[in-house]
C-alpha positions, 0 to 999 in steps of 0.5 A: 808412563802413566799420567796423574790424574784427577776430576773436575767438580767446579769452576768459577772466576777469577779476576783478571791478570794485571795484564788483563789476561783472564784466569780461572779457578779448577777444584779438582779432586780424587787426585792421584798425584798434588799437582804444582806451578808449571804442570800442564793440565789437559783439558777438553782438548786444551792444554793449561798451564797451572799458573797457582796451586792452593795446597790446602786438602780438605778432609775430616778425619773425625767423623771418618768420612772417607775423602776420595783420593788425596782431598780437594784442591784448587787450580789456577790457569790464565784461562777464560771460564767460558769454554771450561764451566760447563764441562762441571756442570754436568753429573758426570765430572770429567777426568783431567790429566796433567804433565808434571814437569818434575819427576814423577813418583815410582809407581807412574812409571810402572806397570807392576802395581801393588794391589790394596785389600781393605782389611778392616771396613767394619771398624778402625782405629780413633782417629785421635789415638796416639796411643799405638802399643805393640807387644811381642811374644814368640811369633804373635805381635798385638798392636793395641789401640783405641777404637774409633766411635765415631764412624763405628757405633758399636765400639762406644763402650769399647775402650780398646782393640787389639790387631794380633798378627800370628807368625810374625816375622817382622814389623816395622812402625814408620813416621808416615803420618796424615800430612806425609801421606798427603803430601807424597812422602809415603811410598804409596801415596797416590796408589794406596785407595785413602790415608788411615786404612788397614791394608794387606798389600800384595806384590811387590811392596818396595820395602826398600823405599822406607830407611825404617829398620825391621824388628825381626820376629820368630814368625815365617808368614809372607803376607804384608800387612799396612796400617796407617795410623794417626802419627805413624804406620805399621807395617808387618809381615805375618801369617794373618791377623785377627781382630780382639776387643777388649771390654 
């Protein structure tokens, strides 16, 4: 079994235990799973107890810069920083793992990962469009949306795109949103490379895990298509797809 893992970018103190026990901070990022209360971070060769965790994840979604993994989150461990602060202040952040004491989530307990291709690194939908419209016909699905201005320069004057998915055989449009993703309720939280993409995922894409009923098309095209969006994600199941730009 895989363990969640994470990197180490600061440590700085905290105060003292009402023991007197000493305890310091960890920000970690680039996080494959949320760590909680309880799990044991390795370290170093150390073994520390997560006594807090701060569940804030800090991300901008506006200016669509990417965060790395699920964001940035602080730790707390009844630890003396001595030993620990160095280790983030090299150019290199060292990787810290953990044991989770609940159970994890499916894809840490296979080796039959699903791959992510980046579909659409030119361009992406507004990050604050809840505007999301499908349309139908015969095999050809158009998810009409808003384009993103800030991070892509070229579609200020744009005031619409349409993903077209040709040889649908079906889509499905899930209530994933931003904070599911983050917080582990989307199948591929944790595996998919970062919230807010368009994917095409192959391999086993365990449609089983989502309750959300399929709207079946006159399509036969295999290919699986993932969408996050601001308050939801597309799936489709389509032969390709195509990017159009209405002026």
């Amino acid at each position: 079994m895989r363990k969640p893992k994470g990197r180490l970018t600061d440590v700085f103190d905290a105060p003292d235990h009402e023991s007197g026990k000493p305890r310091t901070v960890l920000m970690l990022d680039r996080l494959t799973h949320v760590p909680e209360a309880g799990d044991v971070l390795a370290l170093a060769g150390q073994n520390l107890t997560i006594a807090q965790v701060d569940g804030r994840r800090f991300r901008d979604c506006l200016t669509s810069w990417k965060m790395a993994g699920r964001g940035s989150i602080a730790v707390l461990v009844n630890q003396s920083s001595e030993a620990l602060r160095p280790l983030a202040q090299g150019p290199d952040h060292p990787v810290v793992t953990w044991t989770s004491k609940n159970e994890l989530p499916w894809h840490f307990q296979t080796d039959d990962l699903p791959t992510f291709n980046h579909l659409n690194e030119t361009w992406n939908a507004h990050p604050n469009d809840v505007g999301l419209k499908i349309e139908q016909s015969g095999q050809t699905l158009l998810a009409n949306m808003r384009p993103n201005p800030y991070g892509y320069r070229e579609y200020e004057n744009i005031p619409s795109i349409s993903v077209r998915f040709s040889g649908c055989k079906r889509y499905r449009v899930t209530p994933v949103n931003d904070h599911g993703w983050y917080g582990g309720q989307c199948r591929f939280s944790g595996l998919a490379p970062s919230w807010g993409e368009f994917y095409e995922i192959s391999g086993d894409t365990r449609d089983d895990m989502d309750s959300t009923p399929w709207i079946n098309m006159e399509g036969a095209g295999t290919r699986h298509f993932h969408f996050y969006l601001r308050d939801e994600a597309l799936e489709v199941k389509a032969q390709d797809w195509s990017l159009e730009t209405k002026s």
